[in-house]
C-alpha positions in Angstrom: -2.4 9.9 3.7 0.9 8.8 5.0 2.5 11.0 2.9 0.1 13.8 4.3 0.8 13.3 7.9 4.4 12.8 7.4 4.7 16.3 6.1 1.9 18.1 7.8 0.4 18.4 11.6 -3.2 18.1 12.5 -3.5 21.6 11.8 -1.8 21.3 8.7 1.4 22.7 9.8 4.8 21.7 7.6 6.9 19.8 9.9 9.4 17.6 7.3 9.6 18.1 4.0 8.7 16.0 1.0 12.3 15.0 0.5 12.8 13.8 4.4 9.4 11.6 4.3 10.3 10.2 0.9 14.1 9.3 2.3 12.9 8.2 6.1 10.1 6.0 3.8 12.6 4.5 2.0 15.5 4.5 4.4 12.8 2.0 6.9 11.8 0.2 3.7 16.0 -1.0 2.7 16.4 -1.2 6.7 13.5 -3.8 7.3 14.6 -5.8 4.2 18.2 -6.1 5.3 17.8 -9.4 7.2 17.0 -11.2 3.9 19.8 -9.3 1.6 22.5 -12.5 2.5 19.8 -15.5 1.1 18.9 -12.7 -2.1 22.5 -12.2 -2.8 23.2 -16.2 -3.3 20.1 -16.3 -5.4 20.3 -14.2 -7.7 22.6 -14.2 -10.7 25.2 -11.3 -10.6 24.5 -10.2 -14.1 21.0 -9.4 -12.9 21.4 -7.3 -9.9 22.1 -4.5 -12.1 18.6 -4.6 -13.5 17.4 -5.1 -9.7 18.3 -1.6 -8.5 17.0 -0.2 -11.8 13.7 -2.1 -10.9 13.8 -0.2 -7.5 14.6 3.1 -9.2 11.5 3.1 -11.5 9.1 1.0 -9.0 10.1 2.9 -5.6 12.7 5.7 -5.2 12.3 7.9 -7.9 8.2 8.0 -7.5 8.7 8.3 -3.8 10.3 11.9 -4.1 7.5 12.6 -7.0 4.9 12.0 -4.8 5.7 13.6 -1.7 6.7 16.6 -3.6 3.1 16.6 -5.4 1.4 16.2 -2.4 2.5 19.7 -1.1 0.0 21.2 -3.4 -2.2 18.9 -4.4 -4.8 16.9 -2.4 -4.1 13.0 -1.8 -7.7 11.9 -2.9 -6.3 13.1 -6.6 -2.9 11.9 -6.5 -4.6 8.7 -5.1 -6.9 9.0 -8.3 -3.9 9.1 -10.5 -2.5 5.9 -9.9 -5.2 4.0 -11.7 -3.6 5.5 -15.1 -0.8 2.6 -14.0 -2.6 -0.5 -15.9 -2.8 1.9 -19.1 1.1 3.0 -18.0 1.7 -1.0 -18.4 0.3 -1.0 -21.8 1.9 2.1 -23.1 5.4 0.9 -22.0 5.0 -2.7 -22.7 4.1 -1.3 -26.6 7.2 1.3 -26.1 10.0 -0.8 -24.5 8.7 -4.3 -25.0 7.7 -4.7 -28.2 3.7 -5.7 -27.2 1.2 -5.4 -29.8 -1.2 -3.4 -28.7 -4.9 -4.2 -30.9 -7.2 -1.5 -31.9 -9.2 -1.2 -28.7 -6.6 -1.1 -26.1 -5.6 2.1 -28.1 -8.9 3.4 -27.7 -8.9 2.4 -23.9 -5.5 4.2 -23.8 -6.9 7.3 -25.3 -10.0 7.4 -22.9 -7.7 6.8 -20.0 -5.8 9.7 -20.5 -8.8 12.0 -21.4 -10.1 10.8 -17.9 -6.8 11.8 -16.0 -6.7 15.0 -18.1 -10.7 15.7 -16.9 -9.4 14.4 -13.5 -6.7 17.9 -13.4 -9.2 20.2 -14.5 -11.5 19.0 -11.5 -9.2 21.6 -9.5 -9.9 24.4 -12.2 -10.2 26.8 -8.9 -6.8 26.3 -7.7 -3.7 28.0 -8.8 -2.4 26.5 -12.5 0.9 25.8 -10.3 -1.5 23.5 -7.8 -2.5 21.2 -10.8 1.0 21.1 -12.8 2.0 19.2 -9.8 -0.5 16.6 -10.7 2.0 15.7 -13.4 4.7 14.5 -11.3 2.3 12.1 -9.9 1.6 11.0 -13.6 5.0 10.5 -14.3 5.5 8.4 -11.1 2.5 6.0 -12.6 4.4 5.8 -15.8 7.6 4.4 -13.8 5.4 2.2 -12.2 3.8 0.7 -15.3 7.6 0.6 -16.9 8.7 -1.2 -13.9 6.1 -4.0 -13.8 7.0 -5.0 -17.1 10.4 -4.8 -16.0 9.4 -7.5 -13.5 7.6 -9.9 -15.5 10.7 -10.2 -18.4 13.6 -10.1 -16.7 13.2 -11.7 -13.4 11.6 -15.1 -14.1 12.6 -17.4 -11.4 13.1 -14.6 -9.0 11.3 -14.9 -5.7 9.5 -11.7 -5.0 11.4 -11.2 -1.8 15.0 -11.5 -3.5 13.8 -8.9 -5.8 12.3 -6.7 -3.1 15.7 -7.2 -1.0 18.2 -6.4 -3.3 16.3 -3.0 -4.3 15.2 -1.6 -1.5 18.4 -2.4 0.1 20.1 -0.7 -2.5 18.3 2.5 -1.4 20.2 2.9 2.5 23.2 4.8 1.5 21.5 7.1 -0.8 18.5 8.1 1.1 20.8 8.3 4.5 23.0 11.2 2.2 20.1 13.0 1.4 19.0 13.3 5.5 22.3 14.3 6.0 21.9 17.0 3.6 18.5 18.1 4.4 19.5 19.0 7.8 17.0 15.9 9.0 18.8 14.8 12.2 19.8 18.5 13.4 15.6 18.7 13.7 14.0 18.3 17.4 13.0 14.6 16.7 12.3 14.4 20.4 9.3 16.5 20.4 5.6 14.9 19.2 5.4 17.0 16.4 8.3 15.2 15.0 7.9 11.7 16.1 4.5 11.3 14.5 5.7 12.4 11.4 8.8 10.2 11.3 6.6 7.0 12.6 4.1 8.0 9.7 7.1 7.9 7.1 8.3 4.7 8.4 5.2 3.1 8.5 4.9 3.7 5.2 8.3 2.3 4.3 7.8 -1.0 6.5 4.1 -1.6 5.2 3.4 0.3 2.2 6.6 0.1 0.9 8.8 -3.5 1.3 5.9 -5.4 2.5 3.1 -4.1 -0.3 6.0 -4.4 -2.9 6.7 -8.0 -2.4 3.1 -9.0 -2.4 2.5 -7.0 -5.4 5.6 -8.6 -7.2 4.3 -11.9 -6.2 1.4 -11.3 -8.3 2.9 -9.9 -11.1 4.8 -13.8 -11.4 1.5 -15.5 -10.7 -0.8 -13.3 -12.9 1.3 -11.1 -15.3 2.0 -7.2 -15.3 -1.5 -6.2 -16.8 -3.7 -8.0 -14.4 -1.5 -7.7 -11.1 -1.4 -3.8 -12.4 -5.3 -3.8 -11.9 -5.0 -3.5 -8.1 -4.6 0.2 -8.4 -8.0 0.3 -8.9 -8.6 0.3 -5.4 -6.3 2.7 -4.5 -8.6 5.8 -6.1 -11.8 5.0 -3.9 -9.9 4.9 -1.0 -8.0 8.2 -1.5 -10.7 9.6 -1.9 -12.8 8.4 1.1 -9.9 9.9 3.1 -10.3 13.2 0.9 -13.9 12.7 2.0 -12.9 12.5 5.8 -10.6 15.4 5.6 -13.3 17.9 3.9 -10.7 17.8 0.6 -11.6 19.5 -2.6 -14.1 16.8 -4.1 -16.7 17.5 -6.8 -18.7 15.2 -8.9 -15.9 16.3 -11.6 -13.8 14.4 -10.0 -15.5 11.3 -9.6 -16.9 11.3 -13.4 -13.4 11.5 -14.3 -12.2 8.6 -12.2 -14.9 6.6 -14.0 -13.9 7.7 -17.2 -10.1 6.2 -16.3 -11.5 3.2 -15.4 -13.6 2.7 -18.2 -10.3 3.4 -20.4 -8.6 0.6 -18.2 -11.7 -1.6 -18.7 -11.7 -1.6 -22.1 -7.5 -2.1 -22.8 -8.4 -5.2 -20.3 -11.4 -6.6 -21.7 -10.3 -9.6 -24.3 -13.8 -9.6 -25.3 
């Protein structure tokens, strides 16, 4: 929803567009994270930094620009919905990349998972074919998501979360700067309310849902493991789409079927029973 009122007014006006929110988002997220970057830097072993900003890549820039540019057209209770493919996005590149065995009924769970997302698109049959094909850059940003976890979990053993966090996101200051500059950003009246709403909603989600959530989430991951600290986008779907609810968004019981049909998928690749 951040996302939402970072692009859009009340009235559902564009103000910035998806590539300003996702730069100012991760612009405040490197900026905030910058007092830490001189205690990361003499922790972390220089061989690994590399792997660090490719962490950030896949976990936070690249799915930042997929999002806000999927949320133009599609509603934030379904791109909200998406992200609890991510646990089954943790299996499938773990399998992929990783080299994890993957038994019989996490395959199935898989394959349920996806026939829930896929159910979850058609739910918005009555929109434009261009409306829902936007859904898929939200599915791709869930893939990155599950490829970075298990990113996470092999190569940064010993890491604190907040190193990790650091060195990414500080990574991303330069390069989301450049892309203001050439979006015209700063020639905008930032002064009027319009503006300022938007750019304190993009920040806000840099600071909070962004650096913070990101080293709380990675904290996890260490404690727990990719799969279960992956399970928190579970959450994530029910709240979307109470603020789809709020907003009068497009909402059938389509929708919701397919959300439990995802999370049955994610049930069973998690269930050891």
């Amino acid at each position: 929803m951040l996302m939402k009122w970072g692009m859009f007014d009340a009235n559902n006006n564009a103000i910035l567009p998806p590539y300003d929110v996702a730069s100012i988002r991760l612009l405040s997220a490197g900026v905030v994270m910058l007092p830490f970057l001189p205690k990361a830097l003499k922790n972390i072993p220089k061989h690994l930094i590399k792997y660090i900003v490719v962490s950030g890549l896949l976990g936070s820039f690249i799915p930042a620009y997929l999002f806000c540019v999927a949320e133009t057209k599609i509603d934030g209770s379904l791109a909200g919905s998406l992200n609890a493919l991510t646990p089954l996005f943790v299996i499938i590149s773990g399998s992929v990349f990783w080299g994890v065995k993957s038994n019989k009924q996490k395959i199935i769970g898989v394959l349920i998972g996806l026939l829930g997302c896929f159910l979850l698109t058609y739910a918005n049959y009555t929109k434009p074919f261009e409306y829902i094909a936007y859904s898929g850059l939200v599915i791709i940003a869930t893939f990155l998501y599950g490829t970075n976890v298990n990113l996470v979990q092999k190569k940064f053993e010993g890491i604190s979360a907040t190193a990790i966090t650091t060195v990414a996101f500080t990574s991303f200051i330069i390069p989301s700067f450049i892309i203001l500059l050439f979006t015209g950003y700063f020639t905008l009246p930032l002064t009027e309310s319009s503006y300022l709403i938007s750019t304190a909603a993009s920040s806000l989600l840099g600071i909070l849902g962004t650096s913070i959530a990101t080293v709380m989430f990675y904290i996890l991951v260490k404690r727990t493991g990719a799969l279960f600290a992956s399970l928190v986008t579970y959450g994530i779907p029910f709240i979307a789409i109470a603020w789809g609810v709020y907003y009068n968004e497009f909402i059938t019981w389509l929708h919701l079927f397919a959300l439990c049909v995802i999370l049955l998928g994610v049930y069973l690749v998690n269930n050891k029973r």
